[in-house]
C-alpha positions as CSV (number, residue, x, y, z in Angstrom):
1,X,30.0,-81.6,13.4
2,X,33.6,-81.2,14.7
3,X,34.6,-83.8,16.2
4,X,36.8,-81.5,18.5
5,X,33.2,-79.5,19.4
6,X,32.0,-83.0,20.5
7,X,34.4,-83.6,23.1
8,X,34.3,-80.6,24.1
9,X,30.3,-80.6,24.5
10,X,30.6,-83.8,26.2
11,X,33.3,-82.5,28.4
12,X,31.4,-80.2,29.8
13,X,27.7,-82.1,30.1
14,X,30.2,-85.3,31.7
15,X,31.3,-81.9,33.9
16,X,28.1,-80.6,35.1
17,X,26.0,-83.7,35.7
18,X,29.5,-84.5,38.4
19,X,28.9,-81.0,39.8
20,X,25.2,-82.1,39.8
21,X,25.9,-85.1,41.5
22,X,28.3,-83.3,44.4
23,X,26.0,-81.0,44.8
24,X,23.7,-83.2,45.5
25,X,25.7,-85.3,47.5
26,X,26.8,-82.6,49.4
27,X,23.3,-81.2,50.1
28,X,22.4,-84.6,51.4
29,X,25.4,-84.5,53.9
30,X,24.7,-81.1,55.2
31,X,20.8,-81.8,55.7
32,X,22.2,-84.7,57.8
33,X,24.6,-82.9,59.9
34,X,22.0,-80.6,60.4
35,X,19.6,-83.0,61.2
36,X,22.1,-84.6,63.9
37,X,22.9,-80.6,65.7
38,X,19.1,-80.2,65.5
39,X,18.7,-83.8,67.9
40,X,21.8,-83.2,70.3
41,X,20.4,-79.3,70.6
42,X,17.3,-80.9,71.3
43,X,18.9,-83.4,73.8
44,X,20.8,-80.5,75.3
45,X,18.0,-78.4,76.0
46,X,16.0,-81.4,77.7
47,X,18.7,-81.6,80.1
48,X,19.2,-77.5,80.8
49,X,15.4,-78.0,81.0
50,X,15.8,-80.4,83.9
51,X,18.4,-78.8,85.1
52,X,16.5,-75.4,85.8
53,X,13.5,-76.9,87.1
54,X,16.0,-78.7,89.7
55,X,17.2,-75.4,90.5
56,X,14.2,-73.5,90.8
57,X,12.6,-76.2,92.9
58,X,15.7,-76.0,95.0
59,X,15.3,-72.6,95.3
60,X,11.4,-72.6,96.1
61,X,12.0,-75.3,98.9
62,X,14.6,-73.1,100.4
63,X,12.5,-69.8,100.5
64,X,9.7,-72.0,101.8
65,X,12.2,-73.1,104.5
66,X,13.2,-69.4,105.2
67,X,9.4,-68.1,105.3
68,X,8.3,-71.1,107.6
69,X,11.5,-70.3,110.0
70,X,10.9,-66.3,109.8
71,X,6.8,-67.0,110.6
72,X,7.9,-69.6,113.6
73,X,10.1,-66.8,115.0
74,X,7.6,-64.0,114.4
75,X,5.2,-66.2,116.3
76,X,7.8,-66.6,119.2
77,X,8.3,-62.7,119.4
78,X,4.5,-62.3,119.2
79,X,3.7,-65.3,122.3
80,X,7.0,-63.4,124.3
81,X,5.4,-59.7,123.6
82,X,2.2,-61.4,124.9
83,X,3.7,-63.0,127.8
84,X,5.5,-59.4,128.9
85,X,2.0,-57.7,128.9
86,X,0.4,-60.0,131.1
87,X,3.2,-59.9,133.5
88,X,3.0,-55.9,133.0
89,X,-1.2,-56.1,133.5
90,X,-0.4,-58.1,136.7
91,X,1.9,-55.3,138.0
92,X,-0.4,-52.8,137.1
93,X,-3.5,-54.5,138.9
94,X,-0.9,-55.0,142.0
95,X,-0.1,-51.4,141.7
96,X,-3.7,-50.4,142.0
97,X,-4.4,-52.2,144.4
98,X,-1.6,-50.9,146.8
99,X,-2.6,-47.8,146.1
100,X,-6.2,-47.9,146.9
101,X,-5.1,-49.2,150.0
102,X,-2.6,-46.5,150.4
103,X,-5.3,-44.0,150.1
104,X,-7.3,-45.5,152.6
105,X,-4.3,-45.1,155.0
106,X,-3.2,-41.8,153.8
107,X,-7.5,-40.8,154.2
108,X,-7.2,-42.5,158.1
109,X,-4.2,-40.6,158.4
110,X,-5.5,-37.3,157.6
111,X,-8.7,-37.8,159.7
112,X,-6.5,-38.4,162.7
113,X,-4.3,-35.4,162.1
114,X,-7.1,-33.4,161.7
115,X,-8.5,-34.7,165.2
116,X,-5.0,-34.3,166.4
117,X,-4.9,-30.5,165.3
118,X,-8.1,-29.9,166.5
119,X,-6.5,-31.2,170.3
120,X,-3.3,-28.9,169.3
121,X,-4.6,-25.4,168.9
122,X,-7.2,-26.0,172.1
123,X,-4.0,-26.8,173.6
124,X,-2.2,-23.9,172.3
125,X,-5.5,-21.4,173.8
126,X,-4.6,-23.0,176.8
127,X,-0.8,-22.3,176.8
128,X,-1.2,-18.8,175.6
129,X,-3.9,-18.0,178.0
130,X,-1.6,-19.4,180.9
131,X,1.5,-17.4,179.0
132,X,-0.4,-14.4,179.5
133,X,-1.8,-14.8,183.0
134,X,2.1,-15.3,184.1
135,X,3.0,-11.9,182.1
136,X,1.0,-10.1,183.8
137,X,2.1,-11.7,186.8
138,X,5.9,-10.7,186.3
139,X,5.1,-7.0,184.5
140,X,3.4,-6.5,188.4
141,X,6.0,-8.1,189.8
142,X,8.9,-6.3,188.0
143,X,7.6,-2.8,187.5
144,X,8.6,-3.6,183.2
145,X,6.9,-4.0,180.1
146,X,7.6,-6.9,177.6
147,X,8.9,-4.5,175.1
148,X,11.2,-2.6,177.6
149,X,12.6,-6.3,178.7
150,X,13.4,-7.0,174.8
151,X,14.8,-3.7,174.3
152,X,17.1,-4.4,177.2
153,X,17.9,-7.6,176.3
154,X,18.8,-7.1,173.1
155,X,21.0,-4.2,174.1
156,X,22.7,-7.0,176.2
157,X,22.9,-9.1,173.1
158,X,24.6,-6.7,170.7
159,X,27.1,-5.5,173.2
160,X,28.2,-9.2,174.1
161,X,28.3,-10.1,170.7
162,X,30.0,-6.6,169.9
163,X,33.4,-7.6,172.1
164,X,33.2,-10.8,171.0
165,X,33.7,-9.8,167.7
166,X,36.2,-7.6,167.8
167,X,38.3,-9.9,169.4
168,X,38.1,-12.9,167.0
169,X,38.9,-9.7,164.6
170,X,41.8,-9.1,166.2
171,X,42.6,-12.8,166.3
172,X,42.4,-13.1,162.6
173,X,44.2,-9.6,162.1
174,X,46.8,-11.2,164.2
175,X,46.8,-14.5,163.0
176,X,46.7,-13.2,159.0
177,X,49.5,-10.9,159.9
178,X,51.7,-13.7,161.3
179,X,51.3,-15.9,158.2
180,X,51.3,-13.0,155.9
181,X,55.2,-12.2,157.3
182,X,56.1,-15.4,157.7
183,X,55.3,-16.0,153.9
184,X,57.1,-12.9,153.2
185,X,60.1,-13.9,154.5
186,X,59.8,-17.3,153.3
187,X,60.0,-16.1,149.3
188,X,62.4,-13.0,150.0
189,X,65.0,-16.0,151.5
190,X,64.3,-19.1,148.6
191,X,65.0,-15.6,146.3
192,X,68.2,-14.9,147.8
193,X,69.0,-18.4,148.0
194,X,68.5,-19.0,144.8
195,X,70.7,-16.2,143.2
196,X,74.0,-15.9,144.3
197,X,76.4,-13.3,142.6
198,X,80.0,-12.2,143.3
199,X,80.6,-8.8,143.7
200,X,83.3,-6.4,141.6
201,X,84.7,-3.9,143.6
202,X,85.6,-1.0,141.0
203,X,87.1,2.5,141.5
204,X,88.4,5.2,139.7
205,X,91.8,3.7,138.8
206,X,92.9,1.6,136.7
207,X,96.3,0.4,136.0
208,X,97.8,-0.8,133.3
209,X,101.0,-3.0,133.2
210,X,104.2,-2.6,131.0
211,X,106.8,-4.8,130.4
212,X,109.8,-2.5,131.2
213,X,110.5,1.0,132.6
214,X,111.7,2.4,128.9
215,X,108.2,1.9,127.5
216,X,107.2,4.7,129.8
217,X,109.9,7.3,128.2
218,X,107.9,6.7,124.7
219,X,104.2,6.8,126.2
220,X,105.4,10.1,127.7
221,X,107.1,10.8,124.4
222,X,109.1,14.1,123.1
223,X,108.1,16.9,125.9
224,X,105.5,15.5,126.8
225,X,103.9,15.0,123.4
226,X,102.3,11.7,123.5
227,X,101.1,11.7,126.7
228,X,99.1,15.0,126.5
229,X,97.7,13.5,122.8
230,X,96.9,10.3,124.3
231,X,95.1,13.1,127.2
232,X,93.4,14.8,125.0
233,X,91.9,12.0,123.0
234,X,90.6,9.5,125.6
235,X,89.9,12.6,128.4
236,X,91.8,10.3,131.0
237,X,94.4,11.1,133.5
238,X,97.6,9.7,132.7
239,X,100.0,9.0,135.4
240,X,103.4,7.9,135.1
241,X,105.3,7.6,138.4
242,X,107.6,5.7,139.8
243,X,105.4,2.8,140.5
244,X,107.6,-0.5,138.9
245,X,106.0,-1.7,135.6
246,X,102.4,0.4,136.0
247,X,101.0,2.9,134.5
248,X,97.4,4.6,136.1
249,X,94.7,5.4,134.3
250,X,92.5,8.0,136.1
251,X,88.9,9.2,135.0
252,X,85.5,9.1,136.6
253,X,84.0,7.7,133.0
254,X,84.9,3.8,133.5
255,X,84.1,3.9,129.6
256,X,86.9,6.7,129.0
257,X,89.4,4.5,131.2
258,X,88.8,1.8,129.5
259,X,89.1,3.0,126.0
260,X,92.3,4.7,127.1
261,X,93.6,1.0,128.3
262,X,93.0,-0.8,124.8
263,X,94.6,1.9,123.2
264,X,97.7,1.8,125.2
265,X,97.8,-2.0,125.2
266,X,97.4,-1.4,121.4
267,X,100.4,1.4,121.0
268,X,102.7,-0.9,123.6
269,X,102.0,-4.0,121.2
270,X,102.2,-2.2,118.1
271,X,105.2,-0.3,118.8
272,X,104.4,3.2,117.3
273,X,103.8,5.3,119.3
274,X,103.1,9.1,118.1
275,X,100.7,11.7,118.5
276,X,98.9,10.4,114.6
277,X,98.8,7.4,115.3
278,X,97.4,7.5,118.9
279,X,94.2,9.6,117.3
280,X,94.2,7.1,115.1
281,X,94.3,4.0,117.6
282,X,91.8,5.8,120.2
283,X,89.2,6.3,117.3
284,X,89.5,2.6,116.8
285,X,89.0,1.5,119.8
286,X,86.1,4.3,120.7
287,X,84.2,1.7,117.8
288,X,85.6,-1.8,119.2
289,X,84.1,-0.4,122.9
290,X,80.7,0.9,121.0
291,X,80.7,-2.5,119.6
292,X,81.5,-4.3,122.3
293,X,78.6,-2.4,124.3
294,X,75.9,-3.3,122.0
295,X,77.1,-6.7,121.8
296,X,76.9,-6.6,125.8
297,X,73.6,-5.4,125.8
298,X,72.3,-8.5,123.6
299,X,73.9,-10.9,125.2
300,X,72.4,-9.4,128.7
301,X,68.9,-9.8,127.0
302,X,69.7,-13.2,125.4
303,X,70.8,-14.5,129.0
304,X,67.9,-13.2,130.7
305,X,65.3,-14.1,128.3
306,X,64.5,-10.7,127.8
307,X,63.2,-10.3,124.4
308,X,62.0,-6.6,122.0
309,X,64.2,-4.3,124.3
310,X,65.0,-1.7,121.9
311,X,67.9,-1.2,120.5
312,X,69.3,2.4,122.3
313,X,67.7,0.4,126.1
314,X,69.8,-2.1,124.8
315,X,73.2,0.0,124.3
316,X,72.5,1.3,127.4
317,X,72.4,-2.2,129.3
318,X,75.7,-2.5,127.5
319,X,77.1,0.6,129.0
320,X,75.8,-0.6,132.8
321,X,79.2,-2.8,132.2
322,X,81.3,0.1,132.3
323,X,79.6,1.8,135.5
324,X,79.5,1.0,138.9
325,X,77.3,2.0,142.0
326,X,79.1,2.4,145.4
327,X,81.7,0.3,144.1
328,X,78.8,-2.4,142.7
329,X,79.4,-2.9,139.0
330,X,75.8,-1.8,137.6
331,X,75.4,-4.1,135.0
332,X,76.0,-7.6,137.3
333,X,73.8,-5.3,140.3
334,X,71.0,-5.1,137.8
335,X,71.2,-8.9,136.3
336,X,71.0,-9.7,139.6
337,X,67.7,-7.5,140.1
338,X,66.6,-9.1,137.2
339,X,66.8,-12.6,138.6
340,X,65.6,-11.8,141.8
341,X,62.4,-10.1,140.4
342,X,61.6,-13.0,138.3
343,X,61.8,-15.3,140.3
344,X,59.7,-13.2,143.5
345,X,57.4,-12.8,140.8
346,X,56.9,-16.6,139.9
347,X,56.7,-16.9,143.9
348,X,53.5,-14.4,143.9
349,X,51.9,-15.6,140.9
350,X,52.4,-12.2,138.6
351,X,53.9,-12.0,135.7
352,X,57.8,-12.8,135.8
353,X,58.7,-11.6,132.3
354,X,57.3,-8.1,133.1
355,X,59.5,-8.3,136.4
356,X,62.2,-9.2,134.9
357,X,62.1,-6.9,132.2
358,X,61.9,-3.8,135.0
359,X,64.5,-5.1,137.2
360,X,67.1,-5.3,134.2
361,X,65.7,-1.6,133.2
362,X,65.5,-0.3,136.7
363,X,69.2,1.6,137.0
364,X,68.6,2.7,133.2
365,X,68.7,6.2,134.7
366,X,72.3,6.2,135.3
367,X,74.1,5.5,132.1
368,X,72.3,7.8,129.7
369,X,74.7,10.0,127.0
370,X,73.8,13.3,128.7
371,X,73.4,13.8,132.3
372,X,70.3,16.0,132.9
373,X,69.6,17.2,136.6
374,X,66.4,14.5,137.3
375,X,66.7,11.7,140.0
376,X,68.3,8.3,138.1
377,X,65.1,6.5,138.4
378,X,62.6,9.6,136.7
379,X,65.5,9.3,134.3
380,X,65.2,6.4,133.4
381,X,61.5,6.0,133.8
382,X,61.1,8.9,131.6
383,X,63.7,6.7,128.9
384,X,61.2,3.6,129.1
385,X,58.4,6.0,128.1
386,X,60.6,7.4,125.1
387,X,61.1,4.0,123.8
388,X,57.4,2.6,124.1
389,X,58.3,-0.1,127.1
390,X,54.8,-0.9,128.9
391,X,53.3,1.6,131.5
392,X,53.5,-0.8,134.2
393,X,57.4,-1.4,133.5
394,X,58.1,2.5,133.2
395,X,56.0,3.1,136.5
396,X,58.1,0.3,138.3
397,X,61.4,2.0,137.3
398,X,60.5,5.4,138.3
399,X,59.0,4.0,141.6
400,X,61.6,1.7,143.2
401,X,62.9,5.1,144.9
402,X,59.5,6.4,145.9
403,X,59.8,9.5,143.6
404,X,56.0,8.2,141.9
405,X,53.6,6.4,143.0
406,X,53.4,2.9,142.7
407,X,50.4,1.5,140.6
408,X,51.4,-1.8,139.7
409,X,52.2,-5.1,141.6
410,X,55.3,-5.5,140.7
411,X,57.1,-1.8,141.4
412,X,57.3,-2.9,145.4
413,X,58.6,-6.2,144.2
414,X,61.7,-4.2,142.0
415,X,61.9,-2.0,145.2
416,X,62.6,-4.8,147.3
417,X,64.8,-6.9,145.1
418,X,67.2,-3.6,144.9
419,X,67.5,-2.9,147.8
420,X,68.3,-6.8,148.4
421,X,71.1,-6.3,145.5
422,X,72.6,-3.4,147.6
423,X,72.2,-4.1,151.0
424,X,73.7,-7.1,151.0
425,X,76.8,-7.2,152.9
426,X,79.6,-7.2,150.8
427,X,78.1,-5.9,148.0
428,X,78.8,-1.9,148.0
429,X,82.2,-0.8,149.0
430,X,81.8,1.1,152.4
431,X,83.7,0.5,155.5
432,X,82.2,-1.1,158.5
433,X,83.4,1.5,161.1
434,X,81.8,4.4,158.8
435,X,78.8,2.0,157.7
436,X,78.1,1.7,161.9
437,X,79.0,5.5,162.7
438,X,76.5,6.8,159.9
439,X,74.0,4.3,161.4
440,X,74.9,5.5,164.6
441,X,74.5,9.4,163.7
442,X,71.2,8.9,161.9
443,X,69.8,7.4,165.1
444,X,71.1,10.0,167.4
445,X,69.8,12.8,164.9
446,X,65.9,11.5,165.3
447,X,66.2,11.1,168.9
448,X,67.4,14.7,169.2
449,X,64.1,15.8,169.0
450,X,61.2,16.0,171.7
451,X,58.5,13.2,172.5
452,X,61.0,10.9,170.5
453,X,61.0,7.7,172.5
454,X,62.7,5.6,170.2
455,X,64.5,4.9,166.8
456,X,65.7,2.6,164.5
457,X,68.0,3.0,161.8
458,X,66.6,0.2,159.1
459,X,67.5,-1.4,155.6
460,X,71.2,-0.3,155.6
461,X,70.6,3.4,156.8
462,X,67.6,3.5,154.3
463,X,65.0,4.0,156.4
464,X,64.9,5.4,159.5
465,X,61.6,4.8,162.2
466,X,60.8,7.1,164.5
467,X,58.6,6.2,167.5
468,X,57.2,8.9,169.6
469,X,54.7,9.1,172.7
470,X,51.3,9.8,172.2
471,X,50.8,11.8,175.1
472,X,53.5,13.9,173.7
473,X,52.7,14.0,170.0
474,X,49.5,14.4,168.3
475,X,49.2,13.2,164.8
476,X,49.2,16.7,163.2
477,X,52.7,17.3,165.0
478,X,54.0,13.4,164.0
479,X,53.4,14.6,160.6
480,X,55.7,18.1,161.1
481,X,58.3,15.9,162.6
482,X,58.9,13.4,160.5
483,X,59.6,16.7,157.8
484,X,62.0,18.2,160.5
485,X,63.6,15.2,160.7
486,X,63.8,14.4,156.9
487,X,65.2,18.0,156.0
488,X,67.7,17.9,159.0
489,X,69.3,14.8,157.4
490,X,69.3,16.5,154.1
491,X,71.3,19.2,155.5
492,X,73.4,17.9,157.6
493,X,74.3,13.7,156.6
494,X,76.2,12.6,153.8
495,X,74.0,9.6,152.7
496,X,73.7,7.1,149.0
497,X,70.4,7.2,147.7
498,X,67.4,8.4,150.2
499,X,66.6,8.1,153.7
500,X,62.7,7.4,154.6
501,X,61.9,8.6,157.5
502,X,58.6,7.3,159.3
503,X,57.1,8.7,162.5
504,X,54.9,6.3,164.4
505,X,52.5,7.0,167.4
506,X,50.4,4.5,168.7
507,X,47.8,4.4,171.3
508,X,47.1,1.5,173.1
509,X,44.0,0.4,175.0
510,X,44.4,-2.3,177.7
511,X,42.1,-4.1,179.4
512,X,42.1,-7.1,181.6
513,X,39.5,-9.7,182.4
514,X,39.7,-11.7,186.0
């Protein structure tokens, strides 16, 4: 055989009897390390073994402890519940016990009240038999029946209590009617107290001021020119006279006068003056005023707190600016209405906003585009209605004069805060002398008349009261009189606004206790 074979044979026996021998080597080491884990797992799970049974005794003796202390307090609640319902059987034995003994009082009680009722109505047979033994007695002696007696006195009764009623009446009429004016007066003073308005005293006239007496020559202009185009636009009455540095405006239409004075201050500033350019200015300034007037009317509204006034009621609050009333500018007379109404209203508990809405609106009737012939405040009542306002403000604006009839609470209140506006003194331009004289003459003009005892000329020549005598007047002639009187002052005074005339005849019973 090859030798080389040999080697290699033996090579690879010498190989596999080492692998033999590490293997078996190697096998030898594992079983041991096997062996080893297998003892310390075994050693381990002795001492977890221990370990748990600790625990779990542990745990047993501490539930044991927990049942033990939960069965001692269940025995506790169970002895106190026991103790509780023998105190509670003790009460209840006590309890019966007073009460059988209460019944045996309440049983002696009875027995006696029945012996004492028995004693009672034998009494009572005696009384009445004696009460009727002494009837007949007094019917002998006094000639009467019982009934006729009662009638009597009860006649006597009612008539007593009959007087005395009618004068604790009278003291509370009298005592209500005291308190009722005093009250009145109180919240018609803190109202006038509380608003306080100057007056503008406003005409006809207005002047306007230049700079120099040669500014007049141009505003007159070429024949005449200017000044009849500055006429004939605007509608005012020029005059230019010798007054020093003036020129007056003159127009019933405060609006027209004061158009015409922009547009002259505009011409004077601007220089040109010519009959183009004035139609051209005046057209301006009709806007600038129209604007001006709405913007018047909204900040009226804003000031008062007056809020979804539309927009034409508004233009015409704006317009109140350029109007006046007996010399009172309208708009400041109405603001002041306004205020007064709300705050009369706050005084009586009814709704201010409402008030003040009406007493802005009131004098709406005199400041409309077109004039018609109606009465200012049917005018303007009849204006609210266009413009959907609220039926209780349109009936207070057409009923602060009396031309309809009141319905709500507050059309007396607008009444009364106008006629605060205007009567106050100062307010409306009027002399004293003619003021007192027209007083004077509306007095004298009811006492012309027969079975006229007195009058009185009231609320600034308003309202003038009549009293007559009774024995000389019946009512059915006071009511004849007072329209004789009314229509006499129609005819014959010169008066602002209306006149009320009221006729009173009163009868009066006296009688005197001694």
């Amino acid at each position: 055989m090859n030798p080389i074979v040999l080697a290699i044979i033996f090579t690879l026996v010498g190989l596999l009897v080492g692998v033999a021998i590490a293997a078996t080597a190697l096998r030898k080491a594992v079983e041991k390390k096997a062996q080893d884990s297998l003892k310390q797992a075994e050693i381990e799970g002795e001492a977890l073994k221990k370990e748990k049974l600790l625990q779990a005794k542990e745990k047993f003796l501490q539930l044991k402890s927990e049942h033990e202390k939960a069965v001692n307090e269940r025995n506790n609640q169970v002895g106190q519940a026991e103790n509780r319902i023998k105190q509670k059987e003790q009460q209840v034995n006590q309890k019966v016990n007073e009460y059988e003994r209460k019944d045996k009082e309440v049983e002696k009680l009875r027995n006696d009240l029945e012996h004492q009722k028995e004693l009672w109505e034998k009494r009572n047979e005696e009384v009445e038999a004696a009460h009727r033994k002494k009837l007949e007695q007094l019917q002998a002696v006094a000639g009467i029946s019982v009934e006729d007696a009662k009638t009597q006195l009860v006649e006597s009764l009612k008539a007593e209590a009959k007087t005395a009623a009618m004068s604790f009446e009278k003291e509370i009429m009298d005592e209500a009617r005291m308190n009722a004016n005093k009250e009145a007066k109180r919240i018609v003073i803190q109202t006038i107290q509380r608003v306080a308005t100057e007056h503008a005293v406003e005409n006809s006239v207005s002047v306007f001021h230049i700079e120099g007496d040669e500014m007049k020559g141009r505003i007159i202009g070429r024949e005449g020119r200017n000044i009849r185009a500055l006429e004939s636009a605007t509608g005012i009455e020029i005059i230019v006279d010798d007054t020093p540095e003036a020129i007056i405006l003159s127009g019933f239409d405060p609006v027209r006068r004061e158009i015409a004075r922009l547009a002259l201050h505009q011409l004077v500033g601007d220089g040109r003056i010519h009959p183009a350019r004035i139609e051209e200015v005046v057209e301006k300034v009709k806007k600038q005023v129209e604007d001006e007037i709405i913007e018047t009317g909204k900040r009226t509204c804003i000031d008062l707190g007056i809020h979804g006034l539309h927009p034409e009621l508004m233009r015409m609050v704006g317009r109140m600016k350029y109007r006046s009333s007996y010399g009172q500018n309208l708009l400041q007379h109405s603001r002041e209405v306004a205020n007064l109404c709300g705050i009369m209203a706050s005084e009586l508990g009814l709704n201010a906003k409402a008030a003040k809405r009406a007493g802005l609106l009131h004098d709406i009737g005199k400041v409309p585009d077109d004039e018609p012939e109606l009465p200012h405040a049917i005018l303007g009542m009849k204006l609210a209605e266009k413009f959907k306002e609220k039926p209780d403000i349109c009936n207070a604006i057409g009923a602060h004069h009396d031309e309809v009839e009141m319905t709500t609470m507050i059309a007396p209140i607008i009444q009364v805060c106008d006629a605060i506006s205007g009567a106050r003194p100062g307010a409306r331009r009027e002399i004293v002398e003619q003021y007192i004289k027209r007083l004077k003459e509306l007095e004298n003009l009811g006492a012309s008349y027969p079975g006229v005892d007195k009058t009185y000329a009231i609320q600034a020549g308003r309202e003038l009261r009549v009293i007559v005598a009774s024995e000389k007047v019946s009512d059915k002639d006071a009511e004849k009189l007072a329209l004789d009187i009314s229509q006499k002052i129609q005819n014959e005074m010169t008066y602002p606004g209306q006149v009320k005339v009221t006729v009173i005849r009163e009868t009066r019973a006296v009688g005197i206790a001694k």
